[in-house]
C-alpha positions in Angstrom: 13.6 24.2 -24.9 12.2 21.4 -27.2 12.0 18.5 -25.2 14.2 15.1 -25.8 13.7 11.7 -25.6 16.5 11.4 -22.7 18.9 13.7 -20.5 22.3 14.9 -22.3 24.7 15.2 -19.3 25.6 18.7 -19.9 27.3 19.8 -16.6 29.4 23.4 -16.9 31.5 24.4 -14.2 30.4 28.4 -13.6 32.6 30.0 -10.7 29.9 29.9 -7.5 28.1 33.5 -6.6 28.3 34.2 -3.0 26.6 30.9 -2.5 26.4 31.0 1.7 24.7 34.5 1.1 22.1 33.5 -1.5 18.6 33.1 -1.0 18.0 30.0 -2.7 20.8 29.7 -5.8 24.3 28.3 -4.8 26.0 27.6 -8.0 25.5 28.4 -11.5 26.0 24.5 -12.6 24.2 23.8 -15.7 22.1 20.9 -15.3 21.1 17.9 -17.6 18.7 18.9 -19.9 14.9 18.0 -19.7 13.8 14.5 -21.1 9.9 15.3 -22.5 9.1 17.6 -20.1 8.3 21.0 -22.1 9.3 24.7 -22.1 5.6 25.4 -20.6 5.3 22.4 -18.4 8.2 23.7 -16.3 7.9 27.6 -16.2 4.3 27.0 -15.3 5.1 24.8 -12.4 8.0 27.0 -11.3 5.8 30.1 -11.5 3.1 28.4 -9.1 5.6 27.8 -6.4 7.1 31.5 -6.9 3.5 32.8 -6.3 3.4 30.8 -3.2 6.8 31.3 -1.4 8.0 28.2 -2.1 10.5 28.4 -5.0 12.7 31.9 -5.2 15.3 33.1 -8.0 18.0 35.1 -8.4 18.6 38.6 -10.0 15.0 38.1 -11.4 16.2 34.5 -12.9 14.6 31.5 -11.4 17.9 29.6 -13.2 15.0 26.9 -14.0 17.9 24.4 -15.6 20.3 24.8 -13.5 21.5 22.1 -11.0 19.5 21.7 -8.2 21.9 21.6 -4.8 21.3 19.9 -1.3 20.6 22.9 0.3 18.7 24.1 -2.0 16.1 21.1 -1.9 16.2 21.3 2.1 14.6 24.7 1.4 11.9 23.3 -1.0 11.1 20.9 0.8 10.9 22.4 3.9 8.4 25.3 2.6 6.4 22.8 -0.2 5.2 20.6 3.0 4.8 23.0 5.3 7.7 21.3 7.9 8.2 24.3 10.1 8.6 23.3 13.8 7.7 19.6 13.0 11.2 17.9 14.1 12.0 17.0 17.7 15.3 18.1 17.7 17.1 19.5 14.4 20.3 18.6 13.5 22.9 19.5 13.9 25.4 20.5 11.3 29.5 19.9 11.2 29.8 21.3 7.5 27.6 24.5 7.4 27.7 28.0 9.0 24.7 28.3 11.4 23.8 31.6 9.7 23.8 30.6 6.5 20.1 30.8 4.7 19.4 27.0 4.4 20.9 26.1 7.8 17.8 26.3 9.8 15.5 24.3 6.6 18.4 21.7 6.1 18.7 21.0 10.1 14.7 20.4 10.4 15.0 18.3 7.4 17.4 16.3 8.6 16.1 16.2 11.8 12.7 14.6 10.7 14.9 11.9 8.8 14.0 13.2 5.1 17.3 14.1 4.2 20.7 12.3 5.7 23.9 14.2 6.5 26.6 11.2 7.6 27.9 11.9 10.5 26.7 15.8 10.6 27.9 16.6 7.0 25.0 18.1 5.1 26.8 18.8 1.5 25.1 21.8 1.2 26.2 22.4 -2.4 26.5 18.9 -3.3 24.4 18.2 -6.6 20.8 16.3 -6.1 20.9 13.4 -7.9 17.1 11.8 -9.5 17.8 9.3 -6.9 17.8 11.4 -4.2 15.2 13.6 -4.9 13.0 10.4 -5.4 13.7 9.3 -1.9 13.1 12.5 -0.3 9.9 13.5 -1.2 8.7 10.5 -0.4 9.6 10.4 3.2 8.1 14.2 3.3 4.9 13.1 1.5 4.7 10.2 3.4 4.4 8.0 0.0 5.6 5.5 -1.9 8.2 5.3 -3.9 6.8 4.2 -6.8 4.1 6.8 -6.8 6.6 9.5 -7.0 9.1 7.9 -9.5 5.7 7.7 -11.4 5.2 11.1 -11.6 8.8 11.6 -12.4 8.4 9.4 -15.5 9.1 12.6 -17.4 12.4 13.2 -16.8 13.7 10.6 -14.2 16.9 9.0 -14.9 18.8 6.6 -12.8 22.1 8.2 -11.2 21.5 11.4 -13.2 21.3 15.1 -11.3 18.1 17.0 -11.6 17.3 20.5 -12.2 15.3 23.4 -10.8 12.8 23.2 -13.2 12.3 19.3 -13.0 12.3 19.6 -8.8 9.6 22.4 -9.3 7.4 19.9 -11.6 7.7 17.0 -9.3 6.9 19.4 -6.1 3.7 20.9 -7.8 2.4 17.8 -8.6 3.1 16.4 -4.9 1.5 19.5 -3.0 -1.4 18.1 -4.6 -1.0 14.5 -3.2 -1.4 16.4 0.4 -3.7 14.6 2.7 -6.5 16.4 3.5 -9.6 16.1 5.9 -11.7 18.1 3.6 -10.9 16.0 0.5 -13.7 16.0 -1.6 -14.9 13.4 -4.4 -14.9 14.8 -8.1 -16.0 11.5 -9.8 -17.2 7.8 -9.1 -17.7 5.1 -11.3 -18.4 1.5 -11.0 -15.4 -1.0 -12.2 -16.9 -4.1 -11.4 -19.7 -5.8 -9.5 -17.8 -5.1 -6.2 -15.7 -2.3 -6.9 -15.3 1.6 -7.3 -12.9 3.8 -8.7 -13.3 7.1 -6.6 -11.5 10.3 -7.3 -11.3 13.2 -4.6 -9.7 16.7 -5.1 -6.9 15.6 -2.3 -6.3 12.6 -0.8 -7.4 11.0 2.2 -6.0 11.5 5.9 -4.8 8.4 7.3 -8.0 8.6 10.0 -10.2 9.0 7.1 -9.3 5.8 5.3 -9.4 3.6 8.4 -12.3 1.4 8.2 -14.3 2.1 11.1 -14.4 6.0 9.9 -14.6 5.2 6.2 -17.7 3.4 6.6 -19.5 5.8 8.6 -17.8 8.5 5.6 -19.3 6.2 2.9 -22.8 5.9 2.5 -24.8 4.7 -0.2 -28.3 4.5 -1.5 -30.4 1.2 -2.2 -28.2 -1.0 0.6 -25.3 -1.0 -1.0 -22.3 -0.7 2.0 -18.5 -0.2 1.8 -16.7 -3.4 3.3 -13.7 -2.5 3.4 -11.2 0.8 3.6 -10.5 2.7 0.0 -7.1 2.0 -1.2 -5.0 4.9 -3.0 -4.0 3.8 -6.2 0.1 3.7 -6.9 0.8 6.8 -9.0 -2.4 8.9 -8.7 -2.9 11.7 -7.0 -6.3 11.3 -5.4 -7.5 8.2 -6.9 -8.7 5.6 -5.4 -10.0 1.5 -5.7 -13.0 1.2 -3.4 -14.7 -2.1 -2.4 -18.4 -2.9 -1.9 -21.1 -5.1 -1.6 -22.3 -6.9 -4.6 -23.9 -3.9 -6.9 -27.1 -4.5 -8.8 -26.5 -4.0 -12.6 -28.0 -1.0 -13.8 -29.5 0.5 -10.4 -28.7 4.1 -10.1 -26.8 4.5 -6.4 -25.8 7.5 -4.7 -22.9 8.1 -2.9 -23.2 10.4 0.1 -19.9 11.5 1.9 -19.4 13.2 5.2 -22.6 13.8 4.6 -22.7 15.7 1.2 -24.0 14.3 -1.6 -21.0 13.1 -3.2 -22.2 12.0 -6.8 -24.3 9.4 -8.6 -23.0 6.1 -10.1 -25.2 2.9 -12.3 -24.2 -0.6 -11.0 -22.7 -2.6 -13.1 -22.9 -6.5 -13.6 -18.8 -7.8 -14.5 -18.2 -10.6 -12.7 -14.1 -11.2 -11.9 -12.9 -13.7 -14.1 -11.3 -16.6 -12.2 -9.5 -19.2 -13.3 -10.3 -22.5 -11.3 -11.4 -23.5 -7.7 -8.9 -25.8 -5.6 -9.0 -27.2 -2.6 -6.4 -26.7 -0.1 -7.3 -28.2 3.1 -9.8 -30.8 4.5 -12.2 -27.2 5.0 -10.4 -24.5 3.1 -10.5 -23.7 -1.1 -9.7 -21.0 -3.1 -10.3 -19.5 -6.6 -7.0 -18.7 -8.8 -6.9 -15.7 -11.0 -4.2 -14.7 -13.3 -2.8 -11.3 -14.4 -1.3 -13.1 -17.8 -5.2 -12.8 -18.4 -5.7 -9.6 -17.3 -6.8 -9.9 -13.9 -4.5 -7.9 -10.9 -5.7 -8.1 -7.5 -5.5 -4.7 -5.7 -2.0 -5.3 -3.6 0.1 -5.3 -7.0 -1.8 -1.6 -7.8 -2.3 0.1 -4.3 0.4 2.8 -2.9 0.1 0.9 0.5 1.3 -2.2 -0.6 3.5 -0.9 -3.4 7.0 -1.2 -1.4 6.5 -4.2 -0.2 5.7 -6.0 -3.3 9.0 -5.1 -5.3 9.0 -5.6 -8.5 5.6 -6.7 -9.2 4.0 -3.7 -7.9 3.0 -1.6 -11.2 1.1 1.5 -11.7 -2.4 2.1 -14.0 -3.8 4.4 -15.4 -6.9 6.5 -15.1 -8.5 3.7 -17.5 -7.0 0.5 -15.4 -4.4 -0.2 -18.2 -0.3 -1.1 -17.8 1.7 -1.4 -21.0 -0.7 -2.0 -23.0 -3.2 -4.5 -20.9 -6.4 -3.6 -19.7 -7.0 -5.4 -16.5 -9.8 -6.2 -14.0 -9.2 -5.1 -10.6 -10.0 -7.8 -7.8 -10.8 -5.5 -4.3 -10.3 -6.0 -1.0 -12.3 -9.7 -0.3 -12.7 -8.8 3.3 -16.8 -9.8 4.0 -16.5 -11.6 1.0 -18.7 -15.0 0.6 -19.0 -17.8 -2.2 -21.3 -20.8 -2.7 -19.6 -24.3 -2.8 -22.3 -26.9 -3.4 -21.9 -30.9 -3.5 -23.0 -32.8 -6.0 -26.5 -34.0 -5.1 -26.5 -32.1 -2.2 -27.3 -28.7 -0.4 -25.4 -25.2 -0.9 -22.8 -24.5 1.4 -22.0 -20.2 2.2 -17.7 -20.3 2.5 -16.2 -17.0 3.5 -13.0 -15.6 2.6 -10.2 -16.3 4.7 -8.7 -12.9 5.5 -5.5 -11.8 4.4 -5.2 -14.8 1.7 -5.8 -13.7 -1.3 -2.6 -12.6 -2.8 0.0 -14.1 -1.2 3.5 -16.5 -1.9 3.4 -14.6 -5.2 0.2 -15.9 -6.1 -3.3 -14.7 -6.9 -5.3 -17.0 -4.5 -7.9 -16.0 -2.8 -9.0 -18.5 0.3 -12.7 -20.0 1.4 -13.5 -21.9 4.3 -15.9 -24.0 5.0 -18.2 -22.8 8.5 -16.7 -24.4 11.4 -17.0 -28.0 12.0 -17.8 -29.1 8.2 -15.6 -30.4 6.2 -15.2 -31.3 2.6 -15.8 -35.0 1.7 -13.3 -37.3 -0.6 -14.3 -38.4 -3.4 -17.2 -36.1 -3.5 -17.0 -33.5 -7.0 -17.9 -29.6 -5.5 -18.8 -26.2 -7.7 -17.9 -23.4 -6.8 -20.5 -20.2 -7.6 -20.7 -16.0 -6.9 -22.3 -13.3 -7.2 -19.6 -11.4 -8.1 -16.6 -13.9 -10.7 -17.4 -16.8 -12.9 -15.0 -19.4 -12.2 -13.7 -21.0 -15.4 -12.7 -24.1 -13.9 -15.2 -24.2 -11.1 -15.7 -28.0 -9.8 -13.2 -30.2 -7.8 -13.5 -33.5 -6.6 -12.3 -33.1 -2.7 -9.6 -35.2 -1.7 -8.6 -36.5 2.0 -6.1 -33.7 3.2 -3.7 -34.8 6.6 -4.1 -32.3 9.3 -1.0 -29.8 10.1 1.0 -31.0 12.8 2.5 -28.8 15.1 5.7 -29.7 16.1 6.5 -26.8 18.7 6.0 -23.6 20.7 7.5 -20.8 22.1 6.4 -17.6 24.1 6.6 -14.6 22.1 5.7 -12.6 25.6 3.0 -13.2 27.9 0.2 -12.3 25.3 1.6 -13.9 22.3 3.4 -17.3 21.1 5.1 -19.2 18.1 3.7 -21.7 16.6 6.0 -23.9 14.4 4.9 -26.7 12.4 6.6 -29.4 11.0 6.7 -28.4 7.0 5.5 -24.7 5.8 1.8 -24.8 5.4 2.1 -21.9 2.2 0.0 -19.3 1.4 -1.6 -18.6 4.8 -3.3 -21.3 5.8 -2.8 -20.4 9.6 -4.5 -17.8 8.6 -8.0 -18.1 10.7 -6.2 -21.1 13.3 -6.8 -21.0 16.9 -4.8 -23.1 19.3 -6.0 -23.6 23.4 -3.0 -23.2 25.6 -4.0 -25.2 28.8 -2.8 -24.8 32.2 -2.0 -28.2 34.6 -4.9 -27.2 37.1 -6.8 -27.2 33.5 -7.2 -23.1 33.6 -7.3 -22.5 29.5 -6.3 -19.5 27.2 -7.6 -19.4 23.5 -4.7 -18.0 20.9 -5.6 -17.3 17.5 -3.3 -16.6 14.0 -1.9 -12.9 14.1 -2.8 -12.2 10.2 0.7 -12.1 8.0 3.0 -13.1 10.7 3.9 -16.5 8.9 7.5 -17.1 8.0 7.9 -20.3 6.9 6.5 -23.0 9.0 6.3 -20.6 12.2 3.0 -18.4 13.1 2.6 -16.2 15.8 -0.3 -16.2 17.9 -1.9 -13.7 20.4 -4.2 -14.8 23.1 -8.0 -13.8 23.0 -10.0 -11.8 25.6 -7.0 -10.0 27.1 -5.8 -13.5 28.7 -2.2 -14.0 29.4 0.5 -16.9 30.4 1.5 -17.0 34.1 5.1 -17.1 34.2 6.7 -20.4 34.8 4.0 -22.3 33.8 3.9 -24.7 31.4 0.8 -24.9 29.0 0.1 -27.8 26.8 -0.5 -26.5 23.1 -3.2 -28.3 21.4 -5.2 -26.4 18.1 -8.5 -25.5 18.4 -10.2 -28.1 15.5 -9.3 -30.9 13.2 -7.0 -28.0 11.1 -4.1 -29.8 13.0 -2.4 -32.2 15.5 -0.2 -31.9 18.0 1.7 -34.3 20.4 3.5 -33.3 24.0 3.7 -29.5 22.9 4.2 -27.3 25.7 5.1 -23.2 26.0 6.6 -21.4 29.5 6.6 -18.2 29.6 9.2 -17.7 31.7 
């Protein structure tokens, strides 16, 4: 088969074979045809999940364009990821004979929420729709959505049915995006001055991306350190963006992992291009970059953040391009630091304000001040790094009014709401204590939970294991100038 630019609905109604007794064929439905996938691409695919067990035909045919049905996918699914045993309690199933062959793969299926049956109908022979099948491997691989439609690109189709042959492709390319704890890196190269584009033979367990155990995982010559956890990329495989410390430009570093010798790498001296410095608060700035000029922080481009960003989530490519732009990739700015200097006066170090710098839409990275100073009117600032040239990177700081806090509520005895009287925008509770004290003057410290801002309300959890006593009331002041409050109180009742 030659392949076409787009599916031709070609669905012929061919009288069923047995289909409760088959192993793994129910109907003889002609599927649509294959959009740019090729004769090769498929039968090689199909023939790599014959030779493991996965995929089986019938009468010697592997009916690679035929419709592919429900129970059918429950099957492929089932044996692709390895899902024996793995449900709580299967389902169970109003609209299927318990003896038939795909009873016992659809109930564990359904049981571990991959695939739905309303009300205990299954639809065993019901056709599988691009949709569908988009859906359901995700929720087996434990992806996102976007990843998977991405490597669907060939032949996906909104509302169309799939085939065999197109299931097999997609499944051979997932078994691949398997976690596993003996990934190992095939090639590293430097993007920027604080960033890495890694590429394993698998991907990463969950355990090994965390952090703590990705640092120790991560180790690099010459003092160069990860700071923070590697990010899959949305649509790879195995690929993924890695932050570090600033990189000297042309060092050679080596990258040892789990204690093998992982591959060498030379440092590299691109800065991030930013667009201007602004202040935001009395103590707080931040640096704008803009991906109409080609600069994408990591959230838009990472499988992790990829549902939650909708539409503006995108996938690139092995050479960090998207329909036709090449873009720089801004990392993870956790441990990140820039230099904001007064005119006339001394350097000030600002750090990043975690879990600010792409938020409300925006590309906006945040810098505060260390505690206690503050930014003076009338006085112009520049803004300097080691790793982006800010285009715009002076400001002449202006008096900023304090939040004000205009109420508070007990979330439980660990944890309250903070609402203020307007929305404060693009995290800037982000960092915020507040002291919760007690009329026999007893005080508990709460600080910001990261990303729990809706609107002009915060959530905070109390420091040092502390919690409210019930029926006491505790007068809400903020820790700092960052804001004001008058009369607040919280009871946790």
């Amino acid at each position: 088969m030659n392949p076409i630019s787009k599916k031709v609905a070609a669905i012929l109604t061919i009288a069923a074979l047995g289909a409760a007794s088959l192993p793994s064929v129910a109907t003889n439905v002609q599927a649509a045809s294959v959009s740019q996938l090729s004769d090769q691409e498929i039968q090689a695919a199909v023939k790599e999940l014959n030779r493991l067990g996965i995929m089986e035909g019938y009468l010697n045919k592997m009916n690679e364009n035929n419709q592919l049905t429900r129970a059918e996918l429950a099957k492929l699914v089932y044996k692709t990821f390895d899902l024996k045993d793995k449900a709580e309690q299967p389902a169970e199933l109003t609209d299927a004979n318990p003896k038939a062959w795909y009873y016992d793969y659809a109930a564990e299926v359904v049981g571990l929420g991959i695939m739905q049956a309303e009300n205990g109908a299954f639809n065993p022979q019901g056709a599988v729709t691009d949709d569908e099948l988009v859906q359901v491997v995700a929720k087996a691989l434990q992806r996102d959505v976007k990843s998977v439609q991405h490597w669907m690109e060939a032949f996906y189709t909104a509302g169309s049915t799939v085939s065999r042959g197109e299931t097999a492709h997609l499944l051979h390319t997932a078994r691949q995006a398997i976690p596993s704890e003996n990934a190992k890196i095939t090639n590293v190269r430097s993007l920027n001055a604080i960033t890495l584009i890694v590429t394993f033979d698998k991907p990463l367990t969950a355990a090994d991306e965390a952090f703590a155990k990705a640092k120790e995982d991560f180790v690099f010559s010459s003092g160069l350190t990860l700071t923070n956890m590697p990010r899959l990329k949305t649509g790879s495989v195995s690929t993924y963006i890695v932050p570090t410390s600033v990189q000297q430009p042309g060092m050679t570093y080596t990258l040892t992992h789990k204690g093998k010798k992982a591959g060498s790498f030379e440092g590299i001296g691109t800065k991030l291009e930013m667009t201007e410095a602004r202040q935001v608060a009395g103590d707080t700035f931040e640096l704008e970059s803009l991906k109409g000029s080609g600069v994408v922080d990591y959230g838009y481009v990472i499988a992790a953040y990829s549902g939650g960003r909708g539409e503006n989530a995108f996938v690139l490519n092995d050479r960090e391009q998207a329909n036709g732009t090449t873009y720089q990739v801004i990392p993870s700015m956790q441990a990140r630091q820039v230099t904001i200097t007064p005119e006339n006066g001394q350097p000030i170090v600002a750090k990043y304000v975690p879990f600010t710098q792409s938020t409300d839409g925006k590309q906006e990275p945040k810098f505060r001040l260390p505690e206690g100073q503050k930014l003076i009117p009338g006085v112009k600032y520049t803004v300097t790094s080691d790793w982006a040239n800010v285009a715009n990177a002076s400001f002449v700081a202006k008096a900023f009014e304090p939040l004000q806090i205009t109420g508070a509520e007990a979330v439980s005895e660990t944890s309250i709401q903070v609402a203020l009287a307007q929305d404060p925008g693009d995290e800037l509770f982000s960092g915020r204590s507040v002291v919760l004290t007690a009329p026999n003057g007893d005080k508990l410290t709460a600080t910001y939970k990261y990303s729990s801002r809706k609107g002009a309300v915060g959530v905070f959890d109390i420091a040092d294991k502390g919690a409210m006593s019930a029926g006491t009331a505790y007068t809400v002041t903020p820790a700092g100038e960052w804001a004001t409050a008058s009369a607040v109180t919280v009871t946790m009742e």
